[in-house]
C-alpha positions in Angstrom: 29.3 22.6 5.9 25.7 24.0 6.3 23.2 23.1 4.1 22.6 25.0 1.8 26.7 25.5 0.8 26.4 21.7 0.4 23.3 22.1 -1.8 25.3 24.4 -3.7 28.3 22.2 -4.4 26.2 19.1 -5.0 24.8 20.7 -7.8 28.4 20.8 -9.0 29.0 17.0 -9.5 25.3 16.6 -10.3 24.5 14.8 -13.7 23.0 17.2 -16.4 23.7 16.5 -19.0 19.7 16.2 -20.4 20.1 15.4 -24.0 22.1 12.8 -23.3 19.8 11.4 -20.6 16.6 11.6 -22.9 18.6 9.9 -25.7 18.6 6.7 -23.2 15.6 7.3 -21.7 13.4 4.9 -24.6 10.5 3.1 -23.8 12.7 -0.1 -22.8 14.0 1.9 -20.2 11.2 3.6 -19.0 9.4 0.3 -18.1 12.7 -0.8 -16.3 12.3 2.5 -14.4 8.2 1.6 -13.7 9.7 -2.0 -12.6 12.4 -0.5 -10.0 10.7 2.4 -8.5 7.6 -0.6 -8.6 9.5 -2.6 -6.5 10.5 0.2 -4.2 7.8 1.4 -3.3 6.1 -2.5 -2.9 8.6 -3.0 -0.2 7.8 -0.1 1.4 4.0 -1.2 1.4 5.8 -4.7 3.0 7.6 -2.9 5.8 4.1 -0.7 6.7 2.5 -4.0 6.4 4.5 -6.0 8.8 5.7 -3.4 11.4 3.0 -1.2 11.8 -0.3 -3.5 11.3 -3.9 -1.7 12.4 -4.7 -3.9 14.9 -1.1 -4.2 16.4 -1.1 -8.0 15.3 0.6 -8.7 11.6 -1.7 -9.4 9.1 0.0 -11.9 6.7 -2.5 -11.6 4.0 -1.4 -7.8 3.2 1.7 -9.2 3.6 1.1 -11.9 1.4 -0.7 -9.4 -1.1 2.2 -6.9 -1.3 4.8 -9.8 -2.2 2.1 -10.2 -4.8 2.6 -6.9 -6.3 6.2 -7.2 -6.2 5.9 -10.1 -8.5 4.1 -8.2 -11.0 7.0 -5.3 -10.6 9.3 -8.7 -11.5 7.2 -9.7 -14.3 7.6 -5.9 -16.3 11.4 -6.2 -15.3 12.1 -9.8 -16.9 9.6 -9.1 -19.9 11.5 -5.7 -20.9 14.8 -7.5 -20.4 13.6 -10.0 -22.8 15.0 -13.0 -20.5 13.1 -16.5 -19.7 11.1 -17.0 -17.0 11.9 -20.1 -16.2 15.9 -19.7 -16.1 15.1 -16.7 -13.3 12.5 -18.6 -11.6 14.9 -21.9 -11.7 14.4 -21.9 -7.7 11.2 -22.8 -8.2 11.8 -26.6 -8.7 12.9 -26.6 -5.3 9.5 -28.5 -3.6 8.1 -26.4 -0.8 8.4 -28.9 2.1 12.0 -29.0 1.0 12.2 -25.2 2.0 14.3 -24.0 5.1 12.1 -20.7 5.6 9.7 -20.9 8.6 6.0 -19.8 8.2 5.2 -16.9 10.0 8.6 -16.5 11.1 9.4 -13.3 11.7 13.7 -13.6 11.8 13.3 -15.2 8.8 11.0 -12.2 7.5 13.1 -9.8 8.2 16.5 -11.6 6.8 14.7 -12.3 3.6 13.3 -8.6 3.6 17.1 -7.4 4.1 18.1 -8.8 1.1 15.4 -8.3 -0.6 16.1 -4.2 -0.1 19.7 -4.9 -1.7 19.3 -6.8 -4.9 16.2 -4.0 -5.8 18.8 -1.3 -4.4 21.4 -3.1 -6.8 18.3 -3.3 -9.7 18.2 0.6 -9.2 22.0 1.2 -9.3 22.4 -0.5 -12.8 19.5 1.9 -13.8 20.8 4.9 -12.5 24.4 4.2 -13.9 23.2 3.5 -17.7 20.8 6.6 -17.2 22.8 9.0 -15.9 26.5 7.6 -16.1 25.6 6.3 -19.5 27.3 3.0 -18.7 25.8 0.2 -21.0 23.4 -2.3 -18.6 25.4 -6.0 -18.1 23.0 -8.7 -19.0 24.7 -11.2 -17.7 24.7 -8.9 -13.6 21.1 -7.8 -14.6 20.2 -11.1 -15.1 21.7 -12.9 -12.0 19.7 -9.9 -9.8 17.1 -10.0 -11.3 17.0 -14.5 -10.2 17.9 -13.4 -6.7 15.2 -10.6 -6.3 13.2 -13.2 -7.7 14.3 -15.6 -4.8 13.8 -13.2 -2.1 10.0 -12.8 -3.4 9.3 -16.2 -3.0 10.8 -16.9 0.4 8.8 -13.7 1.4 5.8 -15.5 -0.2 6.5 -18.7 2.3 6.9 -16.9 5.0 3.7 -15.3 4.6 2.1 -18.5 4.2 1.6 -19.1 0.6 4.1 -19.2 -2.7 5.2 -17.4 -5.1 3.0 -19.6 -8.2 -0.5 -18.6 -5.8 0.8 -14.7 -5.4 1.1 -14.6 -8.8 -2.6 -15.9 -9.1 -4.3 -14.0 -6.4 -2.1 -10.8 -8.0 -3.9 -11.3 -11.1 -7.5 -11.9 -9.4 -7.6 -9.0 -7.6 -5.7 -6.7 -11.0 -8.8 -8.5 -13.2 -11.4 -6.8 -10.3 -9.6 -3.4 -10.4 -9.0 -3.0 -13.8 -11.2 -5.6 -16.3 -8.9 -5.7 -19.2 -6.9 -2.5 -19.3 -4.7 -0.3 -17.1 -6.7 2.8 -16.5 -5.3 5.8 -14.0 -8.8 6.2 -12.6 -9.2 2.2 -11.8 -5.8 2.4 -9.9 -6.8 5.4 -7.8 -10.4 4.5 -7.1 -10.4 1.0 -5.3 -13.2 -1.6 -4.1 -10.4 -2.2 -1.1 -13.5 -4.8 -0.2 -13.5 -6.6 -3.0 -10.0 -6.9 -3.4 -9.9 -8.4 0.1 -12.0 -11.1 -0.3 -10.3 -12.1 -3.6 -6.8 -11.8 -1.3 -9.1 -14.0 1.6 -10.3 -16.6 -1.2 -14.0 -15.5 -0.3 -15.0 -13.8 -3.1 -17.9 -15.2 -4.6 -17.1 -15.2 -8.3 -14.1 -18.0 -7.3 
């Protein structure tokens, strides 16, 4: 079938019905859209970061910095859901020496980043299905994918040689820097990428 016959049949089976689709698109699910397509595109950041570093050696404080931002992505998700933090985060009474992830490993890296891909590529499908298929979201699934994305950050934290409790820290140093107090869009797309780097490096001068 060429192209654009398939186009042209795909846009048969393809979801339109827009009233429908606004009437579940509330705020509530808006900011579990910002939290998927958040985590998304983090891991694509992660990937960038850990197979094509600039100086051809991997730099595991970007890498450590973008399983920061994922946690932040995983902080909008649980909020909006309305679940606790500490029954999602129950792995992290698990003491880090007791951990069977290897710093700096890269098999490990890459197992943990497989999975990681899944559970947010399962986050997205429960979206897309209550969007579009208008199929009620399953707290109890949501809930369970949300504790295993969840997992996945922190042994992506280990690897990179730190932990989930200091990403979340360093995260919120480096937001403070960009932003002071409030979100603004002209804060997010102008940068100090210096000063952001020292906080992620623990050099900047204000710690």
């Amino acid at each position: 079938m060429k192209p654009k016959v398939y186009e042209q049949n795909v846009l048969i089976t393809e979801s339109c019905d827009f009233q429908a689709i606004h009437s579940r698109l509330d705020d509530r699910a808006i900011r579990l859209l910002h939290a998927g397509l958040g985590l998304s595109s983090e891991l694509t950041e992660l990937v960038d970061a850990y197979l094509d570093p600039p100086n051809g050696e991997i730099d595991w404080i970007n890498v450590s910095e973008e399983t920061g931002d994922l946690t932040w992505y995983c902080g909008v998700a649980v909020n909006t859901l309305g679940f606790d933090h500490n029954e999602i985060s129950c792995f992290e009474s698990v003491p880090l020496e007791e951990s069977t992830v290897i710093l700096h490993s890269t098999k490990d890296f890459s197992n943990i980043l497989l999975s990681a891909v899944y559970f947010v590529g399962e986050y997205n499908d429960f979206l897309k299905k209550h969007l579009f298929y208008g199929r009620e979201l399953d707290q109890d699934k949501i809930k369970q994918n949300m504790q295993q994305i969840c997992a996945c950050v922190s042994g992506l934290c280990v690897v990179s040689g730190t932990t989930i409790e200091k990403a979340r820290e360093i995260n919120i140093e480096k937001l403070k820097a960009r932003f002071g107090d409030k979100f603004t869009a002209h804060a997010a797309l102008n940068r100090n990428l210096e000063e952001e780097r020292n906080i992620l490096e623990g050099t900047n001068e204000s710690n």
